[in-house]
N, C-alpha and C positions, 0 to 999 in steps of 0.2 A: 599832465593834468593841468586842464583853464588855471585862471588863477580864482574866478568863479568857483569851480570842484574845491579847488583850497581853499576857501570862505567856509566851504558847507564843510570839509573834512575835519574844521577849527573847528567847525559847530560839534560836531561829534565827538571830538574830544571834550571840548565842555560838558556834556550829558555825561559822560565818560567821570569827571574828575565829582559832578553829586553825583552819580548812580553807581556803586558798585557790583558789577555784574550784569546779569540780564543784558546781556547782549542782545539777543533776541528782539527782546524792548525797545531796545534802544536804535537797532536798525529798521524796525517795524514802524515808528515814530518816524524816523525822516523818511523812509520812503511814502508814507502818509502824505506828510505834509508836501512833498516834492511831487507828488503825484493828483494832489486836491483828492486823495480817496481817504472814507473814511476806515476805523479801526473801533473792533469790537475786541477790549482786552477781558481777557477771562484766567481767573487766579484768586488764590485763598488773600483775605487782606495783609498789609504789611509790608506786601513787595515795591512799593517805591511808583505804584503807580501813575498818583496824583503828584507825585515829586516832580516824575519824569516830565507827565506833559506841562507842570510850569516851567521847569529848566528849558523846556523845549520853545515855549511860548515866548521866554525873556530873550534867548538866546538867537531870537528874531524880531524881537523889539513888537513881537503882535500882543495885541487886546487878548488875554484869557478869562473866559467866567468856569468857575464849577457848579452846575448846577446837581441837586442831591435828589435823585429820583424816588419818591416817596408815593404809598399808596391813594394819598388824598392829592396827591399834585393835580392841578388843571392844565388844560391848554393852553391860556390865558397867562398863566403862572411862568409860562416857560416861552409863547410869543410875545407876551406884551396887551395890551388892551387901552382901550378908549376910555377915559377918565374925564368927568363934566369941569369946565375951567369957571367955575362961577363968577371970576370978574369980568373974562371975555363973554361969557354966554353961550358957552361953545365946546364941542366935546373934542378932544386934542389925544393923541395916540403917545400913547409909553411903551415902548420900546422892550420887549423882556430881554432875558439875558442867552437867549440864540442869537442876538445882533452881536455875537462877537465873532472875532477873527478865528479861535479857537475856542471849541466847547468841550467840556471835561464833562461826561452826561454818567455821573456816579451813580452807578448798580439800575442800570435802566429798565432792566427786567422787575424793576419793582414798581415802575408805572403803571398806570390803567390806561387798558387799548385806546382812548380817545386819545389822550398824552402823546403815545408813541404814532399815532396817524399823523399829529400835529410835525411831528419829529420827523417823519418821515418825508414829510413834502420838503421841510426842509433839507435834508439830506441830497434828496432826488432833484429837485428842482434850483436851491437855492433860492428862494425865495418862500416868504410869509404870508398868509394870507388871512384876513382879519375883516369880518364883516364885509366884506365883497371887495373890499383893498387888500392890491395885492403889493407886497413891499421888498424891494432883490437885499440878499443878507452880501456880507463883504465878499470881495473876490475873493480872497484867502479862504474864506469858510471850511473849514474841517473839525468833524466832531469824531471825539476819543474819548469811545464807549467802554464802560467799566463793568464787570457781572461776576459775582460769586457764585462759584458752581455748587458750595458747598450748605448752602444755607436758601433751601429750595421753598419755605413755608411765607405765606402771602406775597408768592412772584407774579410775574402775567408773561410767561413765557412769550419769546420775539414770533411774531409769525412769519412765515416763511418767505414774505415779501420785502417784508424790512429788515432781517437777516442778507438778503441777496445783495444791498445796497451797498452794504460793508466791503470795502474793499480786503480785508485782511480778518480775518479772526484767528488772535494771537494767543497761545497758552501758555501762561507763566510757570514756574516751580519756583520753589525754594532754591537760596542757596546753596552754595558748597558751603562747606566747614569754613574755610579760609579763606570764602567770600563773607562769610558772618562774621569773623575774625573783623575785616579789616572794615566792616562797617560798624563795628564796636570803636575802634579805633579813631576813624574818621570824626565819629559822633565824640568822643572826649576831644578832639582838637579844635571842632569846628567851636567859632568865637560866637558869643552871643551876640544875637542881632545882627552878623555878619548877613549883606546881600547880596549870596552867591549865584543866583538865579539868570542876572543880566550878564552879558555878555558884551564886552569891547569888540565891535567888531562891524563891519560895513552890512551887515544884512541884514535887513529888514522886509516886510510882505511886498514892495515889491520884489527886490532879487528874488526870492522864491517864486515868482510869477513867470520872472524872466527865465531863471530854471529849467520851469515847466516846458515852459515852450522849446530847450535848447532840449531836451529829454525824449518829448513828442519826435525831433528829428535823429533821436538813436537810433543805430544801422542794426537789422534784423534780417537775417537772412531766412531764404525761404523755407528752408531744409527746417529751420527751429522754429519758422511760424504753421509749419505745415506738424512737427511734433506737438504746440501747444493744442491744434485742434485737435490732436488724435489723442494726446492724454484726457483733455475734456469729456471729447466721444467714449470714452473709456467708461466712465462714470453711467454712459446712458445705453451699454453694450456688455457689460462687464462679464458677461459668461464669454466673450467671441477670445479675452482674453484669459479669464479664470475659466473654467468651464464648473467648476464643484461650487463657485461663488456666485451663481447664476441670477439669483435669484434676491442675494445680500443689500441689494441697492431698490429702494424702491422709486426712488425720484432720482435723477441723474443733476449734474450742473446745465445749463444755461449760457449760451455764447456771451452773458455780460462775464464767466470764468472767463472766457478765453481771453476777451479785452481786460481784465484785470489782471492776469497772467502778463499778459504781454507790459501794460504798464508797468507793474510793480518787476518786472524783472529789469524794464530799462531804469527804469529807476536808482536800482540795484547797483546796473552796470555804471551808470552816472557817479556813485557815489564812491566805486572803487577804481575812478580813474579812467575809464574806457568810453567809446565810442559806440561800441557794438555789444551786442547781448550774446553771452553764452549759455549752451547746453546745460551747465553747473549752474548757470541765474536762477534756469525754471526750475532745475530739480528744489533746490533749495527752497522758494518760494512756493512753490504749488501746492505743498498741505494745509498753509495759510488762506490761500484761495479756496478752498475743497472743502474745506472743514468743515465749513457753516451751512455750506450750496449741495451737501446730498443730505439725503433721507437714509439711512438705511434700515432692515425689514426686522420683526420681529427673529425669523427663522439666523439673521447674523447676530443678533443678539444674544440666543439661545445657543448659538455654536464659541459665544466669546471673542466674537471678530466684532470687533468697534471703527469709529473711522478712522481714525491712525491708522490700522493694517491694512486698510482696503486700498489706502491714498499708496502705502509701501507696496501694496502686492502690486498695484496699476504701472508704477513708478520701475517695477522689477521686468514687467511681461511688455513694457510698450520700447521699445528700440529709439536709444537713445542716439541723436544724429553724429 
C-alpha cells in the first residue's frame, strides 16, 4: 500500500471513529469523492447522513455547503445571481452555494424541475451558467444527494436523465441493535463543542486530485472488462438470461453503467490496497450502479420482483470470470 492509499485508509478511519456503522456509507462516500462521481443517498432520516459528508469534507480540508431542497427553491437560489452594486454602477455576480468543493443537496427530490436542470448542468458539466456566462465550479466538485423514500407528498420525482448522472445510488437501513447501542454511547461521551469533523492529516483537494489520476491508471483486465459489458448488456437483454423475466425491465442501463462500473470498482480496489480490479469489486458495486439506471415494467411489479432481484438474478446467470 502507497503511503498515498495510507493518507486515504486514515481518512476512513476517521469517518469510521463519527459514524457508527453504515459501512456501506461510508465506502460509497470515498469512492465518490475519489472517483469525482456523484452519489444519490436514499434512507429514512437519522442515519448520519449529513454527518458523514461533513466528516468527509473536513477530513479533506474542502469547502462544504448544505443546501436544503425545498419546494419554492429557485435556480438562482442554488447558482448564484447578478446583484446591482450601486456605488459601482454596475451589476456584479454572487456566487450560490454550488461554487463549493462539496455539495450536501438535502432531499433534492423536493425541488422544482427548473432547480434540478440548473443542478444538472452542474453535475454534468461542471460548470454554471448564468445569463449567457458561463462560470467552471471547483475541480473537486462532487455533489451528495440526499432523498427520503418514505415521505413521497410534494416531491418532483428525479427524471431519468439526472438520475443517470449519479454515479452510485446508495440505500441505507437502520442500524443493528448494537450499533444503536454504541451510538447512544458515543453520544454521552462526545465533549461539548468538541471539533471532531477535521482531520490532522496531509490531504487536502488536491491529493484527491492527484488520487484520481493514479486510480484512472488501475490494471483492469480484459476478461473483467469484457464481464462489466455483458452484466450491463444484461439489463438491455434480460430474457436471453432469465427467460420468465423477459419482459421485467423496461429501459435497460446505458454504457455511462459501464464507465461507472469500471470507475467505482477501481476506485474500490485503490482503496483496499491494490493495483488491479477484481471480479468481487464489480459484484459488490454493481447494484449501486443499476439501481437508479433501469426502469422496470409494471408486469415485475405485479409479480413482486423489484430492482434488487433483478440486479441478484443478472448477478447469478451472467459467468463470473
Amino acid at each position: 500500500m502507497s503511503e498515498q492509499q495510507q493518507a486515504f485508509s486514515k481518512l476512513r478511519q476517521h469517518l469510521e471513529s463519527i459514524i457508527v456503522g453504515q459501512a456501506a456509507l461510508l465506502d460509497r462516500l470515498m469512492i465518490g469523492l475519489l472517483t469525482g462521481g456523484h452519489l444519490l443517498l436514499e434512507g429514512p432520516p437519522g442515519l448520519a447522513k449529513t454527518t458523514a459528508v461533513n466528516a468527509l469534507a473536513g477530513g479533506v480540508h474542502a469547502s462544504a455547503q448544505r443546501i436544503q431542497f425545498t419546494p419554492d427553491l429557485m435556480p438562482g437560489d442554488l447558482t448564484g445571481t447578478e446583484i446591482f452594486d450601486a456605488k459601482k454602477g454596475e451589476f456584479r455576480f454572487v456566487k450560490g452555494p454550488v461554487f463549493h468543493e462539496i455539495v450536501l443537496a438535502d432531499e433534492i427530490n423536493r425541488a422544482p424541475p427548473k432547480v434540478q436542470s440548473a443542478l444538472l448542468e452542474a453535475m454534468q458539466e461542471h460548470q454554471v451558467t448564468v445569463n449567457g456566462v458561463t462560470r467552471p465550479l471547483p475541480d473537486l466538485f462532487v455533489v451528495m444527494a440526499t432523498q427520503n423514500p418514505l415521505e413521497q407528498s410534494g416531491t418532483y420525482p428525479l427524471p431519468e436523465a439526472q438520475l443517470d448522472r449519479f454515479l452510485l445510488h446508495v440505500e441505507l437501513h437502520y442500524p443493528s441493535a448494537d450499533e444503536e447501542l454504541e451510538i447512544l454511547r458515543r453520544d454521552r461521551q462526545r465533549h461539548f463543542g468538541e471539533d471532531k469533523m477535521q482531520l490532522d492529516s496531509p490531504i487536502n483537494p488536491q491529493t484527491v486530485l492527484d488520487a484520481r489520476r493514479v486510480i484512472s491508471e488501475i490494471h483492469i483486465e480484459e476478461s473483467i472488462e469484457k464481464y462489466i459489458v455483458e452484466l450491463i448488456g444484461a439489463t438491455r437483454d434480460l430474457g436471453k438470461y432469465i427467460p420468465e423475466w423477459e419482459s421485467f425491465i423496461e429501459v435497460g442501463a446505458s454504457p455511462r453503467a459501464s464507465l461507472a462500473l469500471f470507475k467505482a470498482a477501481s476506485a474500490k480496489a485503490y482503496l483496499l490496497g491494490r493495483d488491479y480490479v477484481t471480479p468481487e469489486d464489480i459484484v459488490d458495486i454493481l447494484p449501486d450502479v443499476l439501481r437508479h439506471r433501469i426502469i422496470i415494467s409494471y408486469a415485475a411489479q405485479a409479480e413482486g420482483v423489484d430492482k434488487n432481484s433483478i440486479i441478484d438474478g443478472i448477478l447469478k446467470q451472467v459467468p463470473m470470470p
